[in-house]
C-alpha positions as CSV (number, residue, x, y, z in Angstrom):
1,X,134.2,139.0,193.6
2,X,136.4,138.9,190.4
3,X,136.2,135.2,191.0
4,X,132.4,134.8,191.3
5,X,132.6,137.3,187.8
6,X,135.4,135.0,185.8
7,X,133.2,131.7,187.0
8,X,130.0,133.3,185.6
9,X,131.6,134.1,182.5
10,X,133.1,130.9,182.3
11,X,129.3,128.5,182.8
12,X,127.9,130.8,180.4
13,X,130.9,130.2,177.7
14,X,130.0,126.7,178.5
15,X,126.2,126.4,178.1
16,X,127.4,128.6,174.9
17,X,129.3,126.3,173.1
18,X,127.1,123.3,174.7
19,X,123.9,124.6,172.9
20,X,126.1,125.4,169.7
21,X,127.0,122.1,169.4
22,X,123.6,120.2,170.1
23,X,121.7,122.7,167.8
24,X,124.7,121.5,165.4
25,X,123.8,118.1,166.2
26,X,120.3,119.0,165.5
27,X,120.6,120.6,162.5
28,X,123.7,117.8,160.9
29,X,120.7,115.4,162.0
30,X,118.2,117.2,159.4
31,X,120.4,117.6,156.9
32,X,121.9,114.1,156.8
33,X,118.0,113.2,157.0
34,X,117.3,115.7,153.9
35,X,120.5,114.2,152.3
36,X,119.6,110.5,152.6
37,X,116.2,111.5,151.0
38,X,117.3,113.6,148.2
39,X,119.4,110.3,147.6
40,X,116.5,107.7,148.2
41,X,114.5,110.4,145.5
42,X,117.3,110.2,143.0
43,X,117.8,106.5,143.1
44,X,114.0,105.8,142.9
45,X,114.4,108.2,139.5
46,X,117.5,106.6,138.3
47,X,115.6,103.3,138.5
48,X,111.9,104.9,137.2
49,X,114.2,106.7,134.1
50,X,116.0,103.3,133.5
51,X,112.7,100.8,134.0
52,X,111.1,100.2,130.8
53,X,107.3,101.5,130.1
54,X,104.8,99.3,129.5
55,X,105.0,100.6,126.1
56,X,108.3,99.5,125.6
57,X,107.7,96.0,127.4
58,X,105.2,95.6,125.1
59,X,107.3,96.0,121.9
60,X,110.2,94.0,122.9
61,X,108.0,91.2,124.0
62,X,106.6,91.3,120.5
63,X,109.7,92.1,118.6
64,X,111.2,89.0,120.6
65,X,108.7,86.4,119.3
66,X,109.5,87.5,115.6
67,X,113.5,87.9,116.6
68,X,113.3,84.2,117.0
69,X,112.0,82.9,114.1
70,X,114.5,84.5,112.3
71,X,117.7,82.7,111.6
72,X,121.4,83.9,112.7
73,X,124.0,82.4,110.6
74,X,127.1,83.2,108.2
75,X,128.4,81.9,105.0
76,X,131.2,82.2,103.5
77,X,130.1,81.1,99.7
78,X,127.1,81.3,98.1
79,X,128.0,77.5,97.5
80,X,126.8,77.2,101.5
81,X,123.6,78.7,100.9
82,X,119.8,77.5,99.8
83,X,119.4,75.8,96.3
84,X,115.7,75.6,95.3
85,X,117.2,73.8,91.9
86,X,118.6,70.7,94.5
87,X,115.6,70.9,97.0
88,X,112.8,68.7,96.4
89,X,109.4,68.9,97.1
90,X,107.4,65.6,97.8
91,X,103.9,65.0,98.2
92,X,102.9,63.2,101.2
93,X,100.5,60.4,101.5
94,X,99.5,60.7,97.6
95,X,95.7,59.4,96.8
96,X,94.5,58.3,93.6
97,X,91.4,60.5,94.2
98,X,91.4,64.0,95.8
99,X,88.1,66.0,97.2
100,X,87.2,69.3,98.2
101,X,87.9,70.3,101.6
102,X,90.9,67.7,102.5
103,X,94.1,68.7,103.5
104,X,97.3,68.5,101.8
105,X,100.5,67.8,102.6
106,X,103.8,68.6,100.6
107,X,107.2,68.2,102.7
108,X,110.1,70.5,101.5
109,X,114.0,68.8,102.1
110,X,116.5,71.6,101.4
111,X,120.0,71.5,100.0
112,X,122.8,73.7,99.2
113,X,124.2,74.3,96.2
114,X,127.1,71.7,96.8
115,X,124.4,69.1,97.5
116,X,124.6,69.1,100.7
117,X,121.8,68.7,103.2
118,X,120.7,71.9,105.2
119,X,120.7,71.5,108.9
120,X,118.6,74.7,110.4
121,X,115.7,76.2,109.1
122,X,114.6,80.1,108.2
123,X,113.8,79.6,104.4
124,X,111.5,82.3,103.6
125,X,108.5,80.8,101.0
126,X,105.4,82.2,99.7
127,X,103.7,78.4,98.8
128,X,100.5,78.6,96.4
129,X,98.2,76.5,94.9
130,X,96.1,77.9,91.5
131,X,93.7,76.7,89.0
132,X,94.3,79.2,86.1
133,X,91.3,78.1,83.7
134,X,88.9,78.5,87.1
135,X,90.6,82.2,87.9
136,X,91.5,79.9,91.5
137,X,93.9,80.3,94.2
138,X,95.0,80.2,97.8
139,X,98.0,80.5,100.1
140,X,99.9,77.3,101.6
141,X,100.9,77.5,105.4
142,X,104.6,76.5,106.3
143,X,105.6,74.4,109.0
144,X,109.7,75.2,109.7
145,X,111.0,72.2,111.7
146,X,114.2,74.1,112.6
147,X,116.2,71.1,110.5
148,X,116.6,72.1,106.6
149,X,112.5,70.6,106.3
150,X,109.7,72.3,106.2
151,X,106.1,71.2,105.5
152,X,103.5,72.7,103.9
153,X,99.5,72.6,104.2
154,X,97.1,72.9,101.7
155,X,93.7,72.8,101.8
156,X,91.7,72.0,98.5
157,X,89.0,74.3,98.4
158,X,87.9,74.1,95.0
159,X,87.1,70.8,92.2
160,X,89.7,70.8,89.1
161,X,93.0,70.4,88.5
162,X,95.1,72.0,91.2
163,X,99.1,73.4,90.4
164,X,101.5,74.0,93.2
165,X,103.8,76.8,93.1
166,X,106.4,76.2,95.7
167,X,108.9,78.8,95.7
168,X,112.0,79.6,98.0
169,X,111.9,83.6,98.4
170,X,114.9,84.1,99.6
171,X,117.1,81.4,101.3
172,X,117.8,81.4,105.2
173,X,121.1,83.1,104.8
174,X,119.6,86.0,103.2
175,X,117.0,86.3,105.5
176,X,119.5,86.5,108.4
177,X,121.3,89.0,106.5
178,X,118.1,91.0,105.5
179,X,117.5,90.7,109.5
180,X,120.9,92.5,110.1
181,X,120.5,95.1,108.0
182,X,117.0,96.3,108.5
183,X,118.4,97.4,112.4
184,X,121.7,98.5,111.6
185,X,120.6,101.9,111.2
186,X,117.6,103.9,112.2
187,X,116.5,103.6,108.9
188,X,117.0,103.5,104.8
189,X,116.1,106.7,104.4
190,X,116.8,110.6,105.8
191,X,114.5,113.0,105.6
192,X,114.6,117.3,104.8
193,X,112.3,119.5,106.5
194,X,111.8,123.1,105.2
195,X,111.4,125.7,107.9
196,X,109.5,128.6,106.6
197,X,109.5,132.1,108.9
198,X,108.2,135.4,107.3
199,X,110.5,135.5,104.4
200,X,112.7,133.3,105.3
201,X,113.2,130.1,104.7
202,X,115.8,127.3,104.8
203,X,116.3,123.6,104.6
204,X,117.5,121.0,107.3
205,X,118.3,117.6,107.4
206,X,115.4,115.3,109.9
207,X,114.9,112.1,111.1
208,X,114.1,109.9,114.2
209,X,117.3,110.1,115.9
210,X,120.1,112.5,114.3
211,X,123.8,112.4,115.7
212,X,124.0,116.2,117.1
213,X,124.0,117.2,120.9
214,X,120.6,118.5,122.1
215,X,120.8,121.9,122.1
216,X,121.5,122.0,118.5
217,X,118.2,119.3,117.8
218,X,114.2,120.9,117.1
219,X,112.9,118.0,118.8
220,X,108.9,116.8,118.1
221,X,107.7,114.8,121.3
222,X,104.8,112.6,121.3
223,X,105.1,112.1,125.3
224,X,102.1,109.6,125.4
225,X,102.8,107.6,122.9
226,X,106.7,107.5,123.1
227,X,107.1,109.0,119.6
228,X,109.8,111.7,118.2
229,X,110.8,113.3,115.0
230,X,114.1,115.3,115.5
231,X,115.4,117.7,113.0
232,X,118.7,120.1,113.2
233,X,117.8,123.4,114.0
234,X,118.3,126.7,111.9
235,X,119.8,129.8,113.3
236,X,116.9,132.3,113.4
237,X,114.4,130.3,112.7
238,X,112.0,128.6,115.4
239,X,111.6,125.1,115.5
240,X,107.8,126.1,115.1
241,X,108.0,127.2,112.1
242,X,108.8,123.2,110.1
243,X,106.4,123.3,107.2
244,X,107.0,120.7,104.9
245,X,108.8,117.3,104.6
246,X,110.5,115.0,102.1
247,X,112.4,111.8,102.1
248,X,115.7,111.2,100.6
249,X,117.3,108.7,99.6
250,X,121.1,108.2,99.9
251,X,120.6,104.5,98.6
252,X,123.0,103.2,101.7
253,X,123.1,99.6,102.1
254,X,124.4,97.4,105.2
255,X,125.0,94.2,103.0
256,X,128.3,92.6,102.8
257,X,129.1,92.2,98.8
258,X,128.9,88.9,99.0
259,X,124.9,89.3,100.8
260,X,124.4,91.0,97.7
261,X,124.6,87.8,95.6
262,X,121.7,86.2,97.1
263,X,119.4,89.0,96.2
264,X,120.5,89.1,92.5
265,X,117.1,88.7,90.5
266,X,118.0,85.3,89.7
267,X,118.3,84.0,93.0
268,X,114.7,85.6,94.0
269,X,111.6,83.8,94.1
270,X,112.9,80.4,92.6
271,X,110.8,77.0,91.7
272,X,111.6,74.0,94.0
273,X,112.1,70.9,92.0
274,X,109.1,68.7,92.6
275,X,107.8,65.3,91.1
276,X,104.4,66.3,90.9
277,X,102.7,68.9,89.0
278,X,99.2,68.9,89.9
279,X,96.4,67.0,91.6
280,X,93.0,66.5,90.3
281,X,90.0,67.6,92.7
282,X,86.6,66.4,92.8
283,X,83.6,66.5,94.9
284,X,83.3,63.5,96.3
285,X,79.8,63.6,97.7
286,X,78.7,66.4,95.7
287,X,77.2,68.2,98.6
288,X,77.1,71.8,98.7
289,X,79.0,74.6,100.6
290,X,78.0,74.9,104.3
291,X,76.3,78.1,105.0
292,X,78.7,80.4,106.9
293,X,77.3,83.2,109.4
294,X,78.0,86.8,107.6
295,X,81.2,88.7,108.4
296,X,81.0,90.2,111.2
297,X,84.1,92.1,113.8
298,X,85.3,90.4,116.2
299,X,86.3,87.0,114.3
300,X,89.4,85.2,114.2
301,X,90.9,85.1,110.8
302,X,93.0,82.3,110.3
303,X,95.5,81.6,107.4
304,X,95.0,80.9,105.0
305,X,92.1,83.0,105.7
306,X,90.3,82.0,101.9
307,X,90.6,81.3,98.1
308,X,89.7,83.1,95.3
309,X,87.4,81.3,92.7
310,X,86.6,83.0,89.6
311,X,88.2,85.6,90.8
312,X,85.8,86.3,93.7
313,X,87.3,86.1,97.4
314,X,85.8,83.2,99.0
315,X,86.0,83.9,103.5
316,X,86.8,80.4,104.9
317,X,85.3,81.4,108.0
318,X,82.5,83.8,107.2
319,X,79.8,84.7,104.1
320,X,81.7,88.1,102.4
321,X,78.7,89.6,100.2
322,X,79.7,91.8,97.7
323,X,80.1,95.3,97.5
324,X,81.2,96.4,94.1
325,X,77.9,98.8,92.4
326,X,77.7,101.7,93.0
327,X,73.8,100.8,94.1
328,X,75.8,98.2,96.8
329,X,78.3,100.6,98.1
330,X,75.2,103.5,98.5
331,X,73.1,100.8,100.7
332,X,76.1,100.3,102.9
333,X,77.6,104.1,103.0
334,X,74.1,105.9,103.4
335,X,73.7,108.2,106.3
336,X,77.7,107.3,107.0
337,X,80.8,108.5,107.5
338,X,83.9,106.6,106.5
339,X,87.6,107.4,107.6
340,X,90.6,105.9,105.3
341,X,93.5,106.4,107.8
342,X,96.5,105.0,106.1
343,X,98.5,104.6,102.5
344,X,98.3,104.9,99.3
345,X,96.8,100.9,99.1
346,X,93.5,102.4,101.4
347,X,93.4,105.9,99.3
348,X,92.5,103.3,96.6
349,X,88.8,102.9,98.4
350,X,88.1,106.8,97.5
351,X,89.7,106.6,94.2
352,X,87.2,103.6,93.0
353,X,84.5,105.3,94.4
354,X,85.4,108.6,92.3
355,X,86.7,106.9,89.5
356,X,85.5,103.8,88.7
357,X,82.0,103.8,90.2
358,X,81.5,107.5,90.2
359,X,79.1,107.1,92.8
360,X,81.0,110.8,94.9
361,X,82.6,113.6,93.9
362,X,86.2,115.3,95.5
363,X,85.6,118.2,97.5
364,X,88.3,120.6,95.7
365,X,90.8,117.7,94.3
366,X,92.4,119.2,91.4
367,X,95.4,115.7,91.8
368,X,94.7,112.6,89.7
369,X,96.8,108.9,90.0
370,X,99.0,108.1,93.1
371,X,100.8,111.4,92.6
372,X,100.1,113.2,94.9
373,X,98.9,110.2,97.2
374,X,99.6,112.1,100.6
375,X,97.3,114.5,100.0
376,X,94.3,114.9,103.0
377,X,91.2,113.5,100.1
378,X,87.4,114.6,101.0
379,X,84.7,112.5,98.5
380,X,80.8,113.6,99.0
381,X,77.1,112.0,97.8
382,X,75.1,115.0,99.3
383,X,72.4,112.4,97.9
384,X,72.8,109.8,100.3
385,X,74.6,111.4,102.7
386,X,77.7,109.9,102.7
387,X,81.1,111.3,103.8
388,X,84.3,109.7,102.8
389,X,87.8,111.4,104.3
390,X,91.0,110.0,103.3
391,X,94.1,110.9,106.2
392,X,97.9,109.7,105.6
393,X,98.6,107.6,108.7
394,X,101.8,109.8,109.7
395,X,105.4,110.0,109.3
396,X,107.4,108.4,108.2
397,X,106.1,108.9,104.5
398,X,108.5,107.4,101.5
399,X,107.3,110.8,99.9
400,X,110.2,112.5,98.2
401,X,108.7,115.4,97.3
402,X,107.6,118.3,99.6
403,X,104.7,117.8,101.3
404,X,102.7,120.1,103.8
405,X,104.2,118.6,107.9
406,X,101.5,120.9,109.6
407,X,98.4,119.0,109.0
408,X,100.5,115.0,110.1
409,X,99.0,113.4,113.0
410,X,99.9,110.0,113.8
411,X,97.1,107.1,113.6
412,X,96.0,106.9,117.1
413,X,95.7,110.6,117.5
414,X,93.0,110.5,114.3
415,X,91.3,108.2,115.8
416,X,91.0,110.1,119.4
417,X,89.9,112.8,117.6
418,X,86.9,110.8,116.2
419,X,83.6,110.4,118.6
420,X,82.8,107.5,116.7
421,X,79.2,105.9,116.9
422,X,76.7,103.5,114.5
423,X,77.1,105.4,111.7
424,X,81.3,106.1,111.9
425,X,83.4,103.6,110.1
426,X,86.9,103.5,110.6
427,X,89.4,101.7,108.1
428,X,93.1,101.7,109.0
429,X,96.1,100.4,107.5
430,X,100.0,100.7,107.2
431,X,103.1,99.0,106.0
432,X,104.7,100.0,103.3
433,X,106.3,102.8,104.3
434,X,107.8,101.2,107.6
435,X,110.1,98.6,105.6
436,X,112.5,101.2,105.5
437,X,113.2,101.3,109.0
438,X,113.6,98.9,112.1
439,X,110.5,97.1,113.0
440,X,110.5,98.4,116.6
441,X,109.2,101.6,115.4
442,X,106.0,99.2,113.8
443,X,105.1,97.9,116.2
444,X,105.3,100.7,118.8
445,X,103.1,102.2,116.0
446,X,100.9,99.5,115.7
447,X,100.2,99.1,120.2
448,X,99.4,102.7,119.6
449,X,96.8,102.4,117.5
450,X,95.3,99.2,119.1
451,X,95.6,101.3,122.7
452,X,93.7,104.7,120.6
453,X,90.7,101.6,118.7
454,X,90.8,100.5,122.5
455,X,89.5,104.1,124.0
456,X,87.5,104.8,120.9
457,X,85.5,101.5,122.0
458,X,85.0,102.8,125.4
459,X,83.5,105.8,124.6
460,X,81.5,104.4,121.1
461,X,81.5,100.7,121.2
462,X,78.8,100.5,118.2
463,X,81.8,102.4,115.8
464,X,83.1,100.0,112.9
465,X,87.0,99.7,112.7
466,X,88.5,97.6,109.6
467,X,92.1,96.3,109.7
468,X,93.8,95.9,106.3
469,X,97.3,94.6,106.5
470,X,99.5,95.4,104.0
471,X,100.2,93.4,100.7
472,X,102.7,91.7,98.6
473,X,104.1,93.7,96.0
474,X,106.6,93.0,92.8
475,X,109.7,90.7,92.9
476,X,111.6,93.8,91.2
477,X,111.4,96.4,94.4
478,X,114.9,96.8,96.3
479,X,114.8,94.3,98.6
480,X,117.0,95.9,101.4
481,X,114.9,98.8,101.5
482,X,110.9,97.2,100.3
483,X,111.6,93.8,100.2
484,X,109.0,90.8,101.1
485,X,110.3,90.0,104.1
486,X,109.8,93.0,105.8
487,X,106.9,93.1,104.8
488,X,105.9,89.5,106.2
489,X,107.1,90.4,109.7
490,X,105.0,93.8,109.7
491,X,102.6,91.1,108.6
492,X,103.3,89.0,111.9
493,X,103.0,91.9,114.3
494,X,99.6,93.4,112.7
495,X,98.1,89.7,113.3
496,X,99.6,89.7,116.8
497,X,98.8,92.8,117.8
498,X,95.1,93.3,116.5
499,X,94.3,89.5,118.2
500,X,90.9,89.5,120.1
501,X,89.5,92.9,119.3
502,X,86.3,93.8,117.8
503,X,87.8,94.9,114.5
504,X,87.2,93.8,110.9
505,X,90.4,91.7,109.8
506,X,91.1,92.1,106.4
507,X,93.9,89.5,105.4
508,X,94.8,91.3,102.0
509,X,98.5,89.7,102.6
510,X,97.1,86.3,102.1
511,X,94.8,87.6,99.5
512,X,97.6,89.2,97.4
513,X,100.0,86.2,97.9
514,X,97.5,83.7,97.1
515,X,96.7,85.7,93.6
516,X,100.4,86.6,93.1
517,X,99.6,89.9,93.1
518,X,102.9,91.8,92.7
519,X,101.8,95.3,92.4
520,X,102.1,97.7,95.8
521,X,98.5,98.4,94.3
522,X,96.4,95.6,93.8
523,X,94.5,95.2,90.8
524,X,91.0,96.2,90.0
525,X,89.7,92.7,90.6
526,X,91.5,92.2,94.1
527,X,90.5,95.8,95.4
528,X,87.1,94.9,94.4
529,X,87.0,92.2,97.3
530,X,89.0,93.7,99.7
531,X,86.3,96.9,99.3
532,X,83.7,94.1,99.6
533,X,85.1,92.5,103.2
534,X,85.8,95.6,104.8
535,X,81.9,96.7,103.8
536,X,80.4,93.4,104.6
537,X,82.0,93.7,108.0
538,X,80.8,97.0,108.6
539,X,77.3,97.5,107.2
């Protein structure tokens, strides 16, 4: 009996410790299963965090094509670098007789200022021709052949005695330094943000990326368009409560001392020695000018993209009509509404039209000048039914005094909160205020607002969008932080990225070099024509 007990006791000790173990086995089975795909989950995370967007593809592949046109070399002497006054300009193929509409050819051979032939390219030049006397000009295109020569193409648009103006901007060297410098940092400039809550109030330092651990960051996510302001936070305030905004400048500078040298007045914007002065146009067959379909959205704008005659802007590939009385701009504008969604350049559209033409009235505009250029701008005609809104296109704003944060909104979300339709036109630009900083945050800028005029169309394909690029502006600015260059790359991406939609292209880079406008503002007689493309596109 007590053996039949023990040996009882003993099977079920067994089948104890025999279901403890397979249950064990069961249950080490569905964790090492859970285990294996937690792990799977983290490393398909890992790679989703560490996988560029398409957003970001999209900017390097852009950024990439400008990257490598610019030039990467050192000197050690100025000696080493470009010399416009030992560079010589030739002309090619030289007639005796010259008409309108052939092409010209003028080959550039580059020297240092030992004399000694330059073997790479990267010259930066802004090559005009100009008939003063006819109130003439146009922009030259430049061929780099990657070897110290260049070649550049005119075309001869007009009958008269033509001047060349063939000037080396800055010399390769500088370029590759300006290149340098311009992505050292995350930009020229900082910026202060004033937090205002009840009483209290305080200032903070702000900026795209600042150097403090998160916790310590008020950080301003655009998720869907990959954009972020970041400003240090306040004790006992909440980072709700940012209210205005203000650049500063620290005037830093990531130029070597002997970079400097090449940016010296002097060295800016210098004649090429040439052996020609002029050449005399005439019209051979005396036939008139081909009738060109009107300006319409959509085309391709080449470069140069016209020429100014008597001071009038001349379309190569389209028939601009002019928009200049106040009786023009009311047949256009009546019944619409225009958006100006940019900089100071586009607030110059309302400005004319209250100013100069007098044709609308501010809503409650008590500001004059470019003072107070960031200001939100409303112009009425209750007569003609015409509504004008003028919009800052978003931070970053070279604005050093305080101005209100609250009511910012980036570019593309203006435009998605637009329905649009055939009586909506849109007119965008920006630039000026971007030369400051690396140009990735451009062109992520600039996708952005091609993706926002891309779901406008969608949903109000008849809506009119304009595109002005930025313009040249005078030799005198500080060229680390607004120089020329920069500006010509932002010129680049706006062409690249804008390619093949159904926008007005206004070329006003081409336009201002071609007139040797050197004002951030273009004059009366150039903002006249760039007013009349943009309305002979839309209306």
């Amino acid at each position: 009996m007590n053996f039949t007990f023990y040996f009882l006791i003993g099977m079920n000790v067994i089948i104890l410790i025999s279901y403890v173990y397979h249950r064990g086995q069961i249950e080490y089975s569905k964790l090492r299963h859970q285990e294996e795909n937690c792990t799977k989950m983290l490393r398909h995370e890992e790679m989703a965090m560490s996988m560029p967007s398409t957003l970001q593809q999209n900017v390097s592949e852009i950024f990439n094509k400008i990257d490598k046109m610019v030039p990467s070399v050192t000197f050690t002497h100025i000696d080493n670098t470009t010399s416009a006054k030992n560079s010589r300009a030739t002309l090619l193929n030289p007639k005796n007789v010259y008409c309108i509409g052939d092409n010209l050819t003028v080959q550039l051979d580059m020297y240092d200022y030992l004399g000694n032939r330059k073997k790479y390219g990267g010259d930066f030049f802004r090559p005009r021709i100009y008939s003063p006397e006819l109130q003439a000009a146009a922009s030259g295109r430049v061929e780099d052949l990657n070897n110290g020569t260049y070649l550049v193409h005119f075309t001869l648009f007009w009958q008269g005695r033509v001047k060349f103006s063939l000037m080396v901007y800055h010399p390769s060297e500088g370029i590759s330094a300006l290149w340098r410098a311009r992505h050292a940092s995350d930009g020229v400039i900082s910026f202060q943000g004033k937090f205002q809550y009840g009483s209290q109030e305080a200032i903070t330092k702000c900026g795209f990326r600042l150097d403090e651990p998160d916790d310590k960051l008020c950080k301003y996510l655009d998720h869907r368009d990959e954009e972020s302001i970041h400003c240090i936070k306040i004790p006992n305030l909440p980072c709700e409560s940012l209210t205005y905004m203000r650049g500063v400048n620290h005037n830093p500078t990531y130029l070597t001392a002997l970079e400097k040298q090449l940016f010296v007045r002097s060295n800016i914007a210098v004649e090429i020695s040439k052996n020609f002065e002029y050449v005399d146009v005439g019209n051979c067959t005396n036939s008139k000018e081909v009738n060109k379909e009107k300006c319409r959205t959509g085309m391709d704008s080449p470069f140069p993209s016209g020429y100014f005659m008597k001071n009038e802007w001349h379309p190569v590939f389209c028939n601009m009509f002019p928009y200049i009385t106040s009786d023009q701009i009311n047949s256009c504008l009546q019944g619409k509404k225009l958006y100006l969604i940019g900089d100071s350049t586009l607030r110059q559209f309302i400005m004319y039209f209250t100013g100069v033409i007098n044709n609308m009235k501010y809503f409650n505009h008590p500001y004059g000048g470019f003072s107070y250029w960031e200001k939100t701008l409303l112009a009425l005609n209750m007569e003609k039914s015409t509504y004008v809104h003028y919009k800052r296109h978003g931070f970053p704003l070279e604005s050093f005094n305080f101005y209100y944060f609250m009511e910012d909104a980036y570019t593309s979300r203006q435009i998605d909160q637009h329905a649009g339709g055939k009586n909506t036109i849109i007119a965008i630009t920006m630039g000026q205020h971007f030369r400051q900083f690396p140009l990735h945050l451009y062109i992520r800028r600039a996708v952005n607002i091609r993706r926002a005029i891309e779901r406008l169309f969608l949903r109000s394909p008849d809506t009119k969008v304009i595109i002005k690029t930025e313009n040249t502006r005078d030799i005198n600015t500080h060229v680390e932080r607004l120089g020329e260059f920069h500006g010509y790359t932002q010129y680049l991406v706006m062409k690249e990225v804008f390619r093949g939609l159904n926008v007005g292209f206004i070329d006003v880079w081409d336009m201002s070099n071609g007139f040797a406008t050197e004002d951030v503002h273009p004059q009366l007689h150039v903002l006249k024509n760039i007013i009349s493309l943009a309305f002979t596109y839309a209306c």
